[in-house]
N, C-alpha and C positions, 0 to 999 in steps of 0.2 A: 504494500500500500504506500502510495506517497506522501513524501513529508508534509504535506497540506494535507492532509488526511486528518493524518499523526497531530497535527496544531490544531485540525478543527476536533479531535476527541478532546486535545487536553483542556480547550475551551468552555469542554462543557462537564468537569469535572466538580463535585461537589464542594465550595471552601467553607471554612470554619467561618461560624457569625459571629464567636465568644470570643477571638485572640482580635486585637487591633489591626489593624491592616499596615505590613510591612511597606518600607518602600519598593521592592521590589514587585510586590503582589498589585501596588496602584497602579505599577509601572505595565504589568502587565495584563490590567483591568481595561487598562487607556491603549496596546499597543494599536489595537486596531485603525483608531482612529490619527496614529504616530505614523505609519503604515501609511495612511492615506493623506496626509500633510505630504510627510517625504516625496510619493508618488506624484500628487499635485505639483510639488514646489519643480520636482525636477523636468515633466513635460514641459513645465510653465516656461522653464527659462528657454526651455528648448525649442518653446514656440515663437517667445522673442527675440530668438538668433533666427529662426528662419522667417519666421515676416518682417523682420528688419533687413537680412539681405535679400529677398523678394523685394520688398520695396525700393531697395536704392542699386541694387543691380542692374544692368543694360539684358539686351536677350544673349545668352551665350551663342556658341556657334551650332548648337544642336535645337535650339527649342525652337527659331521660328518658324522647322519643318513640321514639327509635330504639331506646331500651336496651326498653322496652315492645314493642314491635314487635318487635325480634329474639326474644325470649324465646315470644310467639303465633306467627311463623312458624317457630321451632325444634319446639313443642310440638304446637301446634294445626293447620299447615300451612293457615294461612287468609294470604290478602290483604289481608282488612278494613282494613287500619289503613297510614297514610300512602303513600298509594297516590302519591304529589308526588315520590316518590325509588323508583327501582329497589332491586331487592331484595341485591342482593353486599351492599353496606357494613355492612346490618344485620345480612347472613351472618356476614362478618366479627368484626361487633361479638359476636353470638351464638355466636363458636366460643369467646370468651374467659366468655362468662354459663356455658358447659357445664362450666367448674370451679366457679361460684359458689354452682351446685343454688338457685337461686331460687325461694320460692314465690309463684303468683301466685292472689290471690282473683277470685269471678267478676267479671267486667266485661264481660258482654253490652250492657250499655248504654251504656259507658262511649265517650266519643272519644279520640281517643289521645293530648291533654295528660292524661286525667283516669286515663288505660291506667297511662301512666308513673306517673305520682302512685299510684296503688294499687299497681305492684311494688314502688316506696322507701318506701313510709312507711304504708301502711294495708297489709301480706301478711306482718307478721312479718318482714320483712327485714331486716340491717345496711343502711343505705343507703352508709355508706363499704364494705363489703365489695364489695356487689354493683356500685358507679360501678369500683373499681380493676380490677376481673378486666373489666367492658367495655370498658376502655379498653386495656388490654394487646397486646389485637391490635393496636390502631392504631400503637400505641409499636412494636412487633415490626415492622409494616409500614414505619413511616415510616425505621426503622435501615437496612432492605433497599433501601428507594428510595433511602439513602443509598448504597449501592453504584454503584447505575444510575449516580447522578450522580458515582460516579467513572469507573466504568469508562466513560462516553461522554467524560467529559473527556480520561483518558488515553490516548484512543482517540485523541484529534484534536492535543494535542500534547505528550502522554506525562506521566510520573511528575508532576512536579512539579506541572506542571496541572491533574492530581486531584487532589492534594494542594489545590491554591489552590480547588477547584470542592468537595470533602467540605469543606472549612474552613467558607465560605461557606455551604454547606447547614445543615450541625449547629450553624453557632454563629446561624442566623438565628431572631431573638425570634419569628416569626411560624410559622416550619415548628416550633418547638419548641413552640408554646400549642396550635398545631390537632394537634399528632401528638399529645400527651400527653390529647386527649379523645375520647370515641367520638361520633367525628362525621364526617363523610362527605368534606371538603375537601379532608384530604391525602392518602386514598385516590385519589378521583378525580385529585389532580395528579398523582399518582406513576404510575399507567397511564396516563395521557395522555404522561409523559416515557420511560417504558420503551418505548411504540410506535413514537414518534420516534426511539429509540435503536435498536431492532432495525429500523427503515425503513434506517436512516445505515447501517448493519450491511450491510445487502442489497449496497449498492455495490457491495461487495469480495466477489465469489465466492460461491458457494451461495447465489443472492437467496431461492429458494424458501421453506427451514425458517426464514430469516430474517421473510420478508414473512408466514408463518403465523401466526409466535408473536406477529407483532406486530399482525396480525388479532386475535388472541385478547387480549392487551393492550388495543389500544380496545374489543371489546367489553366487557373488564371495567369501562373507565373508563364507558362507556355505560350499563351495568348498576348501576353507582353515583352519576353524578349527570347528572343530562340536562343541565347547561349542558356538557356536554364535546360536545354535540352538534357545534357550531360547526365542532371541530377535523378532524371526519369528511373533509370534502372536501380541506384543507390536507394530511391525512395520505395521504389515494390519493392527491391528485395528486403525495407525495413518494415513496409507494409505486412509482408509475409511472416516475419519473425514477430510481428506483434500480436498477430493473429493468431498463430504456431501455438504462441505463450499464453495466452488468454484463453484457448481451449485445452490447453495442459491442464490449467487449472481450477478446470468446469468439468472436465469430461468424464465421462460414467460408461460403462458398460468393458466388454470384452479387449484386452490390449490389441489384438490385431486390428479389429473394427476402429477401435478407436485412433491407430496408425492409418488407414486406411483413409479414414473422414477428414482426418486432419489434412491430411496429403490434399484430399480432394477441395478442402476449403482454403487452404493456403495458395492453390493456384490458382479458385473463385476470387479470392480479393485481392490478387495482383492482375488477374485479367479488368473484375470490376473497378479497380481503382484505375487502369488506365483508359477503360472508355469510358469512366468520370469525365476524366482531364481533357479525353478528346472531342467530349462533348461539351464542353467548354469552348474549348478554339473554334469548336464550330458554330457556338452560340456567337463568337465576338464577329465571325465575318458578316453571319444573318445579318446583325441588328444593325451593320452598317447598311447593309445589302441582301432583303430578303431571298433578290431573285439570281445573285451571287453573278452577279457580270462581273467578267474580267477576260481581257487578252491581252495576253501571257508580251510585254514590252518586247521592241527588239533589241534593247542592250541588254536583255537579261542572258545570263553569261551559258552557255552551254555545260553540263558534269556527266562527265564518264568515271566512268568504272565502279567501284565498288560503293562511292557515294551518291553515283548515278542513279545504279540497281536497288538504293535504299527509298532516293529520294520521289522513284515511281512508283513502290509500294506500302511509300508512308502514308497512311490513312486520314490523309488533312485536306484543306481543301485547297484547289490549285493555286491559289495567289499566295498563299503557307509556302508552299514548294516553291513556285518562283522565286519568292523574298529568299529564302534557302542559298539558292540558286546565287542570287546577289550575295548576299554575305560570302558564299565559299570563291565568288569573284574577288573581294576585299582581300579576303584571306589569301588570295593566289599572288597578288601585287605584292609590289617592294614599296614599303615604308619606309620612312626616314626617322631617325630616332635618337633623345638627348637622354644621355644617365651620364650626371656628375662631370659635369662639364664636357663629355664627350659627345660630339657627332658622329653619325653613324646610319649606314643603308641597312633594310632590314629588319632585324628585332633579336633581342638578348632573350635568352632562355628564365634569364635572373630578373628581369626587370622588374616585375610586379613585386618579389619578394622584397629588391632594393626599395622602390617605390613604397612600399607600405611603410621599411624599417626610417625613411624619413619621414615619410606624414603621419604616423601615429603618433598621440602621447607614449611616451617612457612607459610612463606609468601603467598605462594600456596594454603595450608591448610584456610589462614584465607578469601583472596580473593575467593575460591571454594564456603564458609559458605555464605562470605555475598554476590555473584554472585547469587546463588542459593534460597535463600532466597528475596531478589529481587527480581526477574523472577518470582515469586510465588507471591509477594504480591504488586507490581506497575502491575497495573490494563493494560498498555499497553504491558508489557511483558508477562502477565498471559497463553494468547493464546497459548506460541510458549514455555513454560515451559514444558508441555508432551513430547515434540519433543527431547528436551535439557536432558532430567532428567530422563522419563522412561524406556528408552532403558538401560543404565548404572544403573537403579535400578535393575531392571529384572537381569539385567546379571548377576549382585552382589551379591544380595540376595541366584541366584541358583548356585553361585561359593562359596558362604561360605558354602554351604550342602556340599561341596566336602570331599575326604578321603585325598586330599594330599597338606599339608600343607607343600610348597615349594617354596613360591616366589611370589611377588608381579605383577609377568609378567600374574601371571592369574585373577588380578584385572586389567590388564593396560586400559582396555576401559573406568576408573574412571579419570586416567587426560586429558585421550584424550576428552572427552565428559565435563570434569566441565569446563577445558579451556575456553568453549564455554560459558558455566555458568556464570563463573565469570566476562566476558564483560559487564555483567549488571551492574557491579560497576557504570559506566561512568553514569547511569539515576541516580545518584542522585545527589539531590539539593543542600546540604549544601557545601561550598567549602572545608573547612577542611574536610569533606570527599572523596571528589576529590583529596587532595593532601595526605592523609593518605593510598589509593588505589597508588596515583605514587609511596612512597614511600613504601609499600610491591611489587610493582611490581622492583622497584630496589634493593629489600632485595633476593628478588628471585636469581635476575642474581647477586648477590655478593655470595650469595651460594652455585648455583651451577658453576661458574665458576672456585671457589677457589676447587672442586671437580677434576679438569681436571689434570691428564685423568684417574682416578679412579671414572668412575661415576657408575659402575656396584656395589661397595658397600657402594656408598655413605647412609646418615645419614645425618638430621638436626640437628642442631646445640643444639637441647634440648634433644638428645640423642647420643651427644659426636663429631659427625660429620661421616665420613667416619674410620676414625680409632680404633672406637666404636662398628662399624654395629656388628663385629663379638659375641659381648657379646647380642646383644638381638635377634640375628636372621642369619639362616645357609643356605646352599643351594642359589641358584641363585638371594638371595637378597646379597649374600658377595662373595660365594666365588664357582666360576662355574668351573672351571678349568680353565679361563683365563690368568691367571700369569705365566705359566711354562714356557715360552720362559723371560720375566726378573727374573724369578728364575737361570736360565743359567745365565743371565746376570750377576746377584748378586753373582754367585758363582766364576767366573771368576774373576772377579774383588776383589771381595773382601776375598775371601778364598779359594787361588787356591793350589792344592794338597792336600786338606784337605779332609778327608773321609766325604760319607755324606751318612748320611739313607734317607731315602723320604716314607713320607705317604701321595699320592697324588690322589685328588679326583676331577677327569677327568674324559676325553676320549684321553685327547693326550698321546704321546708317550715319554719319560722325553730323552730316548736313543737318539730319533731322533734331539734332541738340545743340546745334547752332556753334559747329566746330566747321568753322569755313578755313583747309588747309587741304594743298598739294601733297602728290607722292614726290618724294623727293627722286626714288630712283626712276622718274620718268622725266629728269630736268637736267640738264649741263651741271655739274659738278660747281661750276664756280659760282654758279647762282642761285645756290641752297645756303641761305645766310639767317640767320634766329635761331629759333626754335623748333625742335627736333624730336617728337614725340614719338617712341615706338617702343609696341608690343613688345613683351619679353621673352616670347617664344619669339618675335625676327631678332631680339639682339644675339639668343643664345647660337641661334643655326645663321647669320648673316654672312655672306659671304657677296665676292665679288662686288658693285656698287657702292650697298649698303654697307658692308665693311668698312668700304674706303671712310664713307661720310662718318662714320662710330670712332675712326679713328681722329680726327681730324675734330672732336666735339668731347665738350666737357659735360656727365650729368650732372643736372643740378638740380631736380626735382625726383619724387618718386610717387605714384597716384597707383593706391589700392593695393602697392607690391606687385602688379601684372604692367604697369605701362610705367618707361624713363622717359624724363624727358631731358635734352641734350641741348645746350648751347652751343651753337657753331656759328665761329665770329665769319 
């Protein structure tokens, strides 16, 4: 039985009315309500880092596709457009555009960078009005996966363990930059963690409505991003072993019969839990598209062989396969790629793992090692260790094969899942180790809170912090296009009338926030004279041109930690 079990018996155990009440006994008269402060306080702040960077954020370089996309499959009930991602996330993002009333101008011709670019800034639009209400859901979502990630902690070794496992979640700089943008990330990690949690659920009595909801769970995660593919098999085959376990010990009559049933119901809820999930994907294309139009693009990329032969008898619906299709094109191309001050074609086998070890808290990192580690060797947490650990191995392992080394957002299902891990701390014995775990869990929240509201390029404190990030790593671990609305701001204010060039690595529009400046590398050299604003992913890869001009210019400003800006006399 689980430790929440175990708390709600001793809750209801008879006490003495004749002794005074101790302090510990008030203490633990009130916890409940201690319990639900803490839980309160910590969403709360969580929600104030992500609607404060929602609000003062520009569109990064991924959401004006989705936020486009969702607004033609809410209206229009077409497919057309990013067919690379299943259709939920954009849903999602689209339930929050149905407060926005956005208009959109025609764009029959358009492809879906050019989509998004015509809903923010060529349709009449606020483009801050219409980014905040897309991004709302995700913030709503990501608060709710907050839960999950308590209530699986307090599941495995009670109160305080969600407590250490919510801490860990809401205070981490990575689930707070991807939750605060309408983007697809932290959706997908958060059904991939709620199916694992309703699998670990099944255990314990009534496997059935357990292993259902948690069919419906990965289908959601399915329906929102295909790398969550991987997780598919790790999950039935947890699905199986919880079922296994749960008729082990219910089952009654003759041992071979009862071998027999088992066998035969073990493979019932791993076949039923995956046409759960399939029936999901196939709910999210309907409701774009009852009558399922789509023809199949002609740049979608041709696959042979053994990914071919899968992807013609994956049981999804066609525009699932084509998006497939595109992705394993992404994956065929040569990427270019910065770790730690190096350039490079390609991608590192290491990077995600480097990648992580600079953007997590310390403290995170050390509570994850000795969570995890626990869970694996205290004999009572060993069970629920698979549940916790190999969903986010699988996924890891088949996200370091990848070709595009750009961002720790395609590892993010590693803090959402260790969070859960490291509540293990709380089972051990010695007390200095109990107060050594308080004290990284309050190193946490001193680092990332000194991050606000720069937590998209944050950095620990063993690699500089956030004003750092840019020297060991580019793209949407620093610098997303986020900052262009307090680049206006910085330029107003502090250097007004002054010429300005911009190398700016986006999707927003610099015009449409009243940043009227040239590309420099599209000028004679001698006549690139002020001010010199550029992206910190172009300083970190600049070469040829822009080199020259980087050399030749002094920084003298820095906005958001993603954009320098350079005087060149």
């Amino acid at each position: 039985m689980s430790t929440f079990m175990a708390d709600r018996r001793e809750s209801r155990l008879p006490t003495s009315t004749t002794e005074p009440p101790r302090p510990f006994a008030r203490l633990r008269r009130h916890r409940r309500w201690l319990l639900a402060l803490a839980v309160a306080a910590l969403l709360a702040q969580m929600a104030v880092a992500m609607v404060t960077a929602a609000a003062r954020q520009t569109p990064t370089i991924d959401e004006p596709v989705y936020v486009g996309t969702a607004v033609v499959y809410t209206r229009e009930h077409s497919l057309r457009y990013n067919p690379e991602h299943p259709p939920l996330g954009k849903l999602i993002i689209g339930a929050g555009l149905a407060f926005a009333h956005p208009h959109l101008g025609a764009h029959a011709a358009d492809d879906q960078s050019a989509l998004g670019r015509r809903l923010l800034y060529e349709s009449g639009n606020d483009p801050w009005r219409v980014m905040f209400w897309a991004r709302l859901p995700v913030i709503v979502l990501t608060l709710l996966f907050g839960l999950v990630v308590l209530a699986f902690a307090r599941e495995l070794v009670g109160s305080v363990g969600g407590l250490v496992a919510l801490a860990l979640y809401t205070l981490s700089p990575d689930v707070i930059t991807n939750g605060s943008l309408a983007t697809l990330d932290v959706p997908a990690a958060g059904f991939v963690l709620t199916s694992a949690w309703l699998v670990w659920r099944a255990r314990h009595g009534r496997p059935l409505p357990h292993l259902a909801l948690a069919g419906v769970a990965l289908g959601a995660a399915l329906a929102t991003k295909m790398s969550t593919l991987p997780a598919v098999p790790a999950l039935l085959l947890l699905a199986a072993l919880s079922s296994s376990h749960a008729r082990r010990t219910s089952a009654s009559g003759p041992h071979a019969r009862r071998r027999l049933v088992a066998l035969g119901m073990t493979v019932a809820v791993a076949v039923g839990m995956a046409l759960l999930a399939l029936a999901v994907v196939w709910a999210s294309y309907l409701v774009v598209d009852p009558r399922l139009r789509w023809a199949t693009p002609a740049d979608v990329p041709a696959v042979h062989g053994l990914r071919g032969l899968a992807l013609h008898w994956l049981p999804v619906p066609r525009p699932y396969r084509d998006g497939m299709r595109v992705q394993f094109g992404f994956e065929n191309a040569t990427w270019s790629g910065f770790l730690f001050g190096r350039v490079y074609r390609g991608s590192l086998w290491y990077y995600l793992p480097a990648a992580l070890l600079v953007k997590t808290p310390l403290g995170a990192l050390a509570l994850w090692l000795t969570g995890a580690a626990t869970m694996l060797g205290v004999p009572r947490l060993r069970a629920a260790a698979p549940y916790v650990l190999l969903p986010p191995a699988v996924l890891l392992a088949v996200a370091m094969t990848g070709s595009r080394d750009l961002g720790v957002r395609y590892a993010l299902f590693v803090p959402v899942f260790l969070a859960v891990a490291a509540a293990g701390v709380v089972v051990l014995r010695p007390r200095p180790a109990r107060l050594a775990a308080a004290g990284l869990v309050l190193f946490v929240a001193v680092s990332s809170l000194r991050a606000f509201p720069y937590y998209l390029p944050y950095s620990n404190e063993a690699f500089g912090g956030p004003s750092m990030t840019r020297l060991r790593l580019h793209d949407s671990n620093v610098d997303w296009g986020q900052d262009l609305g307090r680049l206006a701001d910085r330029l107003s204010e502090r250097y007004p009338g002054e010429r300005v060039w911009l190398v700016y690595k986006g999707s927003g529009v610099p015009s449409a926030y009243g940043i009227e400046a040239a590309d420099p590398r599209k000028a004679p050299p001698g006549e690139v004279h002020g001010l010199l604003a550029v992206s910190d992913s172009s300083v970190a890869k600049a070469d040829g041109r822009l080199a020259a001009l980087l050399d030749g210019s002094t920084p003298v400003d820095d906005v958001g930690h993603s954009i320098t800006i350079f005087r060149r006399p």
